[in-house]
C-alpha positions in Angstrom: -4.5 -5.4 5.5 -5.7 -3.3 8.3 -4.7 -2.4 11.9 -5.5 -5.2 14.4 -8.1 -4.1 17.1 -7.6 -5.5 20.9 -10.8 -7.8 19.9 -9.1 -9.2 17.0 -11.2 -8.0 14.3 -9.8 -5.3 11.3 -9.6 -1.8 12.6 -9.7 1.3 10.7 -6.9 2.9 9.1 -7.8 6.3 8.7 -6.1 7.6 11.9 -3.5 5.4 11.1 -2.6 7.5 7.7 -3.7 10.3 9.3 -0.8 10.1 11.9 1.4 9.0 9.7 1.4 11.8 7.2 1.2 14.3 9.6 4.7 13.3 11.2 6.0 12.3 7.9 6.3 8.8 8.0 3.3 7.8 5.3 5.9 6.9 2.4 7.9 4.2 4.6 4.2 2.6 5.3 3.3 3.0 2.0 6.6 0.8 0.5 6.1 -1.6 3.6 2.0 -2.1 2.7 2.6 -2.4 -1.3 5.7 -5.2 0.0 3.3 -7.0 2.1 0.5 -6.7 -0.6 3.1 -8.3 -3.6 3.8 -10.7 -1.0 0.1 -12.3 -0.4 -0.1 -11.6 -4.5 2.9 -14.1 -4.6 1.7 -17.0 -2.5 -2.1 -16.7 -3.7 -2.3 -16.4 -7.4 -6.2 -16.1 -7.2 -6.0 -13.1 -5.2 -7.2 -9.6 -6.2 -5.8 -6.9 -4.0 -5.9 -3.1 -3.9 -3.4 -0.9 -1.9 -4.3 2.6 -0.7 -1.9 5.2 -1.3 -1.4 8.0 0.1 -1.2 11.3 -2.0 2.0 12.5 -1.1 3.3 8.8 -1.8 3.1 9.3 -5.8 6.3 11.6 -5.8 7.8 8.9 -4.1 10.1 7.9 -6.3 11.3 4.6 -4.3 7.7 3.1 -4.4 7.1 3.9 -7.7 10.1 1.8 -8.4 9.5 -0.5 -7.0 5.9 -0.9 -8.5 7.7 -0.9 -12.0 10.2 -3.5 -10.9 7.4 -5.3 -9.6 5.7 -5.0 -12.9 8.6 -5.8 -15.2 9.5 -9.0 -13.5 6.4 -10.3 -12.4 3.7 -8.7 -14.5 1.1 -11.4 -13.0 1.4 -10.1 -9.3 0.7 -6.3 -10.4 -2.1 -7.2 -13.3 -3.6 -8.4 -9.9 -3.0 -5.0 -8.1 -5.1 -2.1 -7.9 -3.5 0.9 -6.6 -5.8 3.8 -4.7 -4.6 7.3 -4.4 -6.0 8.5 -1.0 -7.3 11.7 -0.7 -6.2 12.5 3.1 -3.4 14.8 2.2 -3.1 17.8 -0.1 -1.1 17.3 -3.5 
């Protein structure tokens, strides 16, 4: 999922992470993307998806939980999942 442009098409989301992390708000779109990502996993169970992550997101202790919960209860949706550590911010 990316940012919409005004033509339609996918946009970019580099300044969009960018932005984020600098004003501290990267872990709440992190949870929202890897929600709307186990979403499409549940209604498509042919898709593949990855999910970038942000760096500072992996000592986020609500999204990891959720990924395990996601894992323990629906192990199809996150054998499916691919999750990419970002490297925008410093660890």
């Amino acid at each position: 999922m990316r940012p919409a442009q005004a033509s339609g098409l996918a946009g970019q989301a580099g300044p969009l992470v960018r932005a984020a992390e600098r004003v501290g708000l990267i872990r709440q779109v992190d949870r929202r993307m890897l929600e709307l990502v186990l979403s499409e996993l549940e209604q498509d169970p042919a898709l593949v998806a990855a999910v970038n992550v942000s760096g500072l997101t992996t000592s986020d202790s609500q999204w990891l939980r959720r990924l395990v919960v996601a894992g323990r209860s629906r192990s199809d949706l996150t054998t499916r999942l691919l999750a990419e550590i970002t490297e925008t911010a410093a660890l």
